[in-house]
Structure formats: C-alpha cells, structure tokens
C-alpha positions in Angstrom: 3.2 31.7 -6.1 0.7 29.6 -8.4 -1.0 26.9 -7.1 0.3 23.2 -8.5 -2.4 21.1 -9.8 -2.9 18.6 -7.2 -2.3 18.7 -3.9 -2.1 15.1 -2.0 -3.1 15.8 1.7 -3.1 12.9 4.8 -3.4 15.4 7.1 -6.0 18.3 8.0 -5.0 22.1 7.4 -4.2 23.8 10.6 -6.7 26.4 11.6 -4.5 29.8 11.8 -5.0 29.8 14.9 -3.6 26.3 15.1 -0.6 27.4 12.5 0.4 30.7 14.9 -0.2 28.2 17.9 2.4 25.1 16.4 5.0 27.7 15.1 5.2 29.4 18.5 5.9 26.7 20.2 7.9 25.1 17.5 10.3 28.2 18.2 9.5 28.4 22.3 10.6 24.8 22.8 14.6 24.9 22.3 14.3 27.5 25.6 11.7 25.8 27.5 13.1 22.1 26.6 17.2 23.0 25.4 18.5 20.1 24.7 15.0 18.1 24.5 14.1 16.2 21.2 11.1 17.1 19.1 8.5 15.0 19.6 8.7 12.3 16.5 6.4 12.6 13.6 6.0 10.5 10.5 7.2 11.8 7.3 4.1 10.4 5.4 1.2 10.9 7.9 -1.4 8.1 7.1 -1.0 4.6 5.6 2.6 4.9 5.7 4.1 2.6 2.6 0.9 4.2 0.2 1.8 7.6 1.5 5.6 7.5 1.2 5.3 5.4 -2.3 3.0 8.0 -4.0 4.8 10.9 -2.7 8.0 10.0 -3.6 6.9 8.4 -6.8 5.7 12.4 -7.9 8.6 13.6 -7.1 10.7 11.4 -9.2 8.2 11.8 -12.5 8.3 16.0 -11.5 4.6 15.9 -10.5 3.4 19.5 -10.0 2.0 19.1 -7.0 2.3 19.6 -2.8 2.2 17.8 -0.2 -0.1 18.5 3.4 0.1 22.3 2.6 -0.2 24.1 6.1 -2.6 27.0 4.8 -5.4 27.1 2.4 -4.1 29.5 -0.3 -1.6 26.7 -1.0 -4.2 24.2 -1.5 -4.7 22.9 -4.9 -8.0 22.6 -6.8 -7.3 19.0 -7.0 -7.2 17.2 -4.5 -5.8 13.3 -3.3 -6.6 12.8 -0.1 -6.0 9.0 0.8 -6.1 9.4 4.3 -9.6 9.8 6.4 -8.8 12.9 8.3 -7.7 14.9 5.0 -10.3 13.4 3.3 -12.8 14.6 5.7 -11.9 18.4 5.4 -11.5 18.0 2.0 -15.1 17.1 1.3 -15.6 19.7 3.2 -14.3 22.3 1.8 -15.4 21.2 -1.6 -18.6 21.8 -0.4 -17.5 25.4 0.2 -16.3 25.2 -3.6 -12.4 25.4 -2.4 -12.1 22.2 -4.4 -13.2 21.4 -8.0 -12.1 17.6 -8.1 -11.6 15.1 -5.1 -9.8 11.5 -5.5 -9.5 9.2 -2.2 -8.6 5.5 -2.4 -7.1 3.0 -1.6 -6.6 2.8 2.0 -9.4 4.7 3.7 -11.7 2.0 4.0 -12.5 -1.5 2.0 -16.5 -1.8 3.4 -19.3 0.7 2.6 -19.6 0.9 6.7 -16.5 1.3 7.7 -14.8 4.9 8.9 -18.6 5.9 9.3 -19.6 5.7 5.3 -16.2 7.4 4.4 -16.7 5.9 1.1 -20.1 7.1 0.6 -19.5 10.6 0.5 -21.0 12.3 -2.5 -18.1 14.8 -2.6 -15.5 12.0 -3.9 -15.2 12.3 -7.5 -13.0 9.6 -8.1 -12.1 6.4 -6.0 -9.0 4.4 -5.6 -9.1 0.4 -5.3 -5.6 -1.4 -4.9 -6.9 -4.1 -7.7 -10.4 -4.8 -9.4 -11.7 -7.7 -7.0 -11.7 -5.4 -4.0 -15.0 -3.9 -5.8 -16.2 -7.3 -4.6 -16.6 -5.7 -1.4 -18.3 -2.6 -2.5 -21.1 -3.9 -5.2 -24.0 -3.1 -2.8 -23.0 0.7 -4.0 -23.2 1.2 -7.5 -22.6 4.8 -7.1 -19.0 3.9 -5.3 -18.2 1.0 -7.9 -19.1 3.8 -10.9 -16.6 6.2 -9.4 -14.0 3.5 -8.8 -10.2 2.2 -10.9 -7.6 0.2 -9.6 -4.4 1.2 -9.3 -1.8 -0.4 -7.0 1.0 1.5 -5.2 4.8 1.5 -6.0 7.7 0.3 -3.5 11.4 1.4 -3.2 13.4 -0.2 -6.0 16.5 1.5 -4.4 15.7 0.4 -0.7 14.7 -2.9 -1.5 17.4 -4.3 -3.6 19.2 -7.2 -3.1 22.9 -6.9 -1.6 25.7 -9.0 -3.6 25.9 -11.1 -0.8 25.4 -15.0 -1.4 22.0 -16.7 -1.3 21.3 -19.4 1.6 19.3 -22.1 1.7 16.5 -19.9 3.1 12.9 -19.3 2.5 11.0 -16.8 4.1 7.4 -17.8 5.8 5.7 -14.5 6.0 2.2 -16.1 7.9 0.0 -13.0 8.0 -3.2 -15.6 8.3 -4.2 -19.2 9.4 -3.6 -20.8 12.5 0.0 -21.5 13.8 -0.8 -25.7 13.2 -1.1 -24.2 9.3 2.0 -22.5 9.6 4.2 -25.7 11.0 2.6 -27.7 8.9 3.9 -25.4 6.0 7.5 -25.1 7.4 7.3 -28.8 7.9 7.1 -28.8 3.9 9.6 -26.4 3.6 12.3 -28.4 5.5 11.7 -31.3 3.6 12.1 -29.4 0.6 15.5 -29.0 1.7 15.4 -24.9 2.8 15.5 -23.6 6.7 12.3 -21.8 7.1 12.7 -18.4 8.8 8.7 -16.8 10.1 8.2 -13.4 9.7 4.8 -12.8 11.4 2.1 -10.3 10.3 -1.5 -9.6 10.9 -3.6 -7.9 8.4 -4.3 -4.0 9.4 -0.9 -4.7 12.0 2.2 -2.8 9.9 4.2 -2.8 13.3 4.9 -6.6 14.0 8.3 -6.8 12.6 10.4 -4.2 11.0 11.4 -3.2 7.5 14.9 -3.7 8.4 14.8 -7.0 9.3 12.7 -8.0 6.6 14.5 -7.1 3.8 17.4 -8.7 6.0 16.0 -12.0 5.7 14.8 -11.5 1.6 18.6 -10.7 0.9 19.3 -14.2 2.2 16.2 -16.1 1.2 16.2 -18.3 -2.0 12.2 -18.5 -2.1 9.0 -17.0 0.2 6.2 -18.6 1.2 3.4 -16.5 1.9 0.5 -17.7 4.3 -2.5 -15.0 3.8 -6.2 -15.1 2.9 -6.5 -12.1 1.4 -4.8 -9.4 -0.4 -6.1 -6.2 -2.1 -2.5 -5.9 -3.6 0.2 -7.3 -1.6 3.0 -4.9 -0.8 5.3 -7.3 1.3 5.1 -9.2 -2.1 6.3 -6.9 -4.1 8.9 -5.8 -1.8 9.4 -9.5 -1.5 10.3 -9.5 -5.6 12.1 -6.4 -5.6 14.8 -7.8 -3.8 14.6 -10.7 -6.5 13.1 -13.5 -4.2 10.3 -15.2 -6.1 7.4 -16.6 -3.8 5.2 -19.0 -3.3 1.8 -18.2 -2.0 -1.2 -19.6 0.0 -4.5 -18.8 -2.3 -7.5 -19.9 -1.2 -9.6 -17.9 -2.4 -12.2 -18.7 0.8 -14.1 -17.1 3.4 -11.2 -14.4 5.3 -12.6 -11.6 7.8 -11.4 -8.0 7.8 -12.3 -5.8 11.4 -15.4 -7.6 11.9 -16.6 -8.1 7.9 -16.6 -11.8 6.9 -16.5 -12.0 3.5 -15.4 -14.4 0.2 -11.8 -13.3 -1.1 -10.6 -13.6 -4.6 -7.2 -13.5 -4.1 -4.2 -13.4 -2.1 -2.0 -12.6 -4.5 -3.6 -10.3 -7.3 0.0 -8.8 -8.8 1.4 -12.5 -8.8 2.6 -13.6 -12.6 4.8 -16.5 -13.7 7.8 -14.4 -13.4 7.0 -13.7 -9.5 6.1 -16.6 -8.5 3.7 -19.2 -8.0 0.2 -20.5 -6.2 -0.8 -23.3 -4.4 -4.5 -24.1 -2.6 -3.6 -26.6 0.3 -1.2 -27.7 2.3 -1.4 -30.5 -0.2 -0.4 -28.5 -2.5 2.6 -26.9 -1.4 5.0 -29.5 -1.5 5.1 -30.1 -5.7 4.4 -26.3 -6.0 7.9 -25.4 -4.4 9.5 -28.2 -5.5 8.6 -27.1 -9.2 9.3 -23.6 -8.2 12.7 -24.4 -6.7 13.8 -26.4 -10.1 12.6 -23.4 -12.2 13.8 -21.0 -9.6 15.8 -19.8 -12.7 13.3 -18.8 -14.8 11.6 -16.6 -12.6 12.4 -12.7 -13.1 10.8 -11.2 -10.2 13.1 -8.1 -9.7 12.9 -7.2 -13.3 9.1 -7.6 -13.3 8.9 -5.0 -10.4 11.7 -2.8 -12.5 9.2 -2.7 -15.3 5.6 -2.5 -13.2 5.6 -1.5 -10.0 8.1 1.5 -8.5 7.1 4.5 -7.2 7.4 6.2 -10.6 5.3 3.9 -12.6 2.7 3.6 -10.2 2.6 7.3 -9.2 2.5 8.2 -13.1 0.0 5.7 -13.8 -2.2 7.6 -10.4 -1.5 11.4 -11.7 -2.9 10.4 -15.2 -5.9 9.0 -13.8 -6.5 12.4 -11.9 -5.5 14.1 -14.7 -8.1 12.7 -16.8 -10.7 12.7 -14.3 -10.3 16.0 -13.3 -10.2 17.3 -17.0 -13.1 15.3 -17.8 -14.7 16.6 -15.2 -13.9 20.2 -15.9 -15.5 19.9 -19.2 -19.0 18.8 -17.6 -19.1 21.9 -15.3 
C-alpha cells in the first residue's frame, strides 16, 4: 500500500516491541478482565480541539493522508506533528532521513524556552502560529519567525449549531482572566443592560473547567457573550461562541497578561473578531455603551455565517494542507 503524502502524528510510533506488546494484551484482556472496560483513550491524542478540528477537517476535503500510524512503513515523508511527543520522534527520525519535510505548530509551545527549546529545533521546516501577533513572542529567534505562517484552526459547524429553540434574555460571561471583582463588576453591567448574566469559568492552558456540553447549552440560549481574557493567540471558545450565532463582546486590553511563568505585552484578545462577530471594548468603562450599541445592532451582526464562510474544519484544514503542500514542494526543489 503507497504511502499518503502527509501523515499528521500526536503520538509516538510504538517500538515493535511495543506494537506485539499492546496488541497482546489488547486481545489477552477480554479473558483476564471479561466484562472490564478498556481503559479510555482520546480520539485526538494532544491539544484536543486542534487535533480533532485538523483531522476531521482532512477528512472532509479527502486529504491523502494518515493519522498516528502504528508502524514506520506507514509513515509519510511529510510530516505534521503538532503535538511535542510526535514532534520529538519525528525530528528524530528526520535526522535518520525517514522524513523529508517536518511542519509543527500551533500548540506545542508559544516561548522559545518552553517544552525544553521545542521550537528551536533545526529539524522543523515549517512552523505554525494561530495568528501573526503570536510572533510577538518569538522575535528573539529570527530563525523560528523565518520558518513561521499563521493559520488558525477550524471548529464543528455541525456540533456547534444553534437549536430552533427561542433566545432568552441571556448573555454568556466566559471570564478566563482578571480578578473575580472584574468579573462582578462586568455582570453588574450586564444586568443593568437588561440580560441575566450566566459565568462560564476558564483558565488559560485549563480545557477541563466546564464542559462542551454545557457550553454550547448556554450559547443556544444566550442573546450576546461577554468575554473577559487578556490574551488570545486565536480564540476557539469565540468561534464556537459564533458558530452557534451568538455575537460577543470582548475584554481587549491589549496589556501586560502572563502565560506559565512568561509575562509579556499581548496584542489581542480577540484576533478573529470582525464587525460581523462582534465587538471590543478596553475598560470596564467601556462596556456598558459597547453592549448597549451591540444589543441595538444585535441585528446586523452575522456571526454564524462568518464562521460558515472562514473558519470550519474544511476551510481551515485546506488552508493548512496547502501550506504543507507548498512548503514541502518548495522544499523538494531545493534538495
């Protein structure tokens, strides 16, 4: 069977030792365990919502590719590896000329000295950034800016889709930064605006706070969302926020934030934001006319159509396999 051209891999190749190991037991259990469940694994090993997005995104647009192969004859030559333990092998094994063309990104690091240098490594071909102001954090590096492109990952049209169920008087306060006397202060506003505020808490690097489910519960009843965050490198609970055609309002302040230890001057918290999604405000000074304004034009926003249009799985995948495409062609011709 021929090798696809890209292989996306969040997870390491089992040794064969390792393979022979995992499938003997995988058949042993049922008689040493009957009746025992198999231990849970995630579907998309890694960043979860990058993983899922890009895979699925590839499989919609026909991709020729695999996904965490388990031996090394089904690896491809081209490799995406946005996950630090595949990522790892991988340069590995391009240093063993396994692999012509290596692409990492997004989510494997945002500092030079994070993961131990991951994003240093000379085997990376081509880097990843969620939008262009997180090269902000990398400019010490010209080698890693040189090698970098932006390109933001997709979300679930499908899943998150508003029901035909009524709008309430809701607005969702997703506070993923700030102290809690911000966030009152800002539901404050929000009840005087006229809309029950419901908090959905979040902490940046923390996916495991709340769940998806009850999420998307609360955007299927919400009329606006406010979103309290210093920084974003793209903004996924926005965009899922927008596919289920709730506009937002969001915190930018564009001001010192801190990410694992590394204080540093953000340039957004809302980088995928347009007038069709939504709008910004500074201060809590500022949030008051901004949702008042945005609640009397609520009608002229169009945020589920602007996701329909820029940011699904599809588009965003497509947009990421033509960038390896390229780059691995391009490459190709300099060898």
């Amino acid at each position: 069977m021929a090798r696809p051209f890209l292989t996306v891999l969040t997870s390491q190749l089992p040794t064969p030792a390792r393979r022979l190991y995992q499938d003997a037991r995988r058949r042993l259990r049922p008689l040493i365990k009957p009746g025992a469940a198999l231990p849970k694994m995630s579907t998309y090993p890694g960043h979860y919502a990058l993983v899922r997005s890009v895979v699925e995104g590839l499989r919609t647009i026909d991709a020729d590719f695999n996904f965490n192969p388990r031996q090394l004859s089904e690896l491809a030559r081209v490799v995406y590896a946005p996950a630090n333990e595949g990522l790892r092998q991988a340069a590995r094994l391009k240093r063993r000329g396994k692999i012509d063309y290596l692409v990492a990104g997004p989510v494997n690091a945002l500092f030079l000295d994070e993961c131990d240098g991951v994003l240093r490594l000379p085997e990376i071909d081509r880097l990843i950034v969620a939008h262009e102001w997180a090269l902000d954090l990398v400019r010490d590096a010209p080698e890693v800016v040189a090698k970098s492109v932006a390109c933001p990952c997709g979300v679930d049209a499908d899943l998150w889709k508003p029901s035909a169920r009524e709008r309430t008087n809701i607005a969702v306060v997703y506070w993923k930064s700030g102290d809690e006397a911000f966030c009152e202060q800002v539901e404050q506003v929000v009840r005087a605006c006229g809309l029950e505020p419901r908090r959905v808490r979040s902490l940046h690097g923390d996916h495991e706070i709340f769940t998806s489910e009850d999420y998307r519960r609360l955007l299927d009843e919400a009329v606006m969302g406010v979103f309290l965050s210093t920084f974003e490198t793209q903004g996924l609970a926005l965009a899922e926020a927008w596919s289920m055609n709730v506009p937002t309002v969001v915190w930018d302040p564009q001001g010192p934030a801190v990410w694992r230890g590394h204080h540093f001057q953000a340039r957004s918290s809302a980088p995928y934001l347009t007038p069709a999604t939504g709008r910004l405000f500074r201060s809590i000074d500022d949030v008051e006319p901004v949702l008042r304004a945005a609640l009397v034009g609520r009608s002229d926003f169009r945020p589920r159509e602007w996701v329909l249009a820029n940011m699904t799985d599809a588009i965003r995948s497509a947009a990421l396999y033509d960038i390896i495409k390229r780059g691995a062609a391009n490459a190709a011709a300099t060898r």
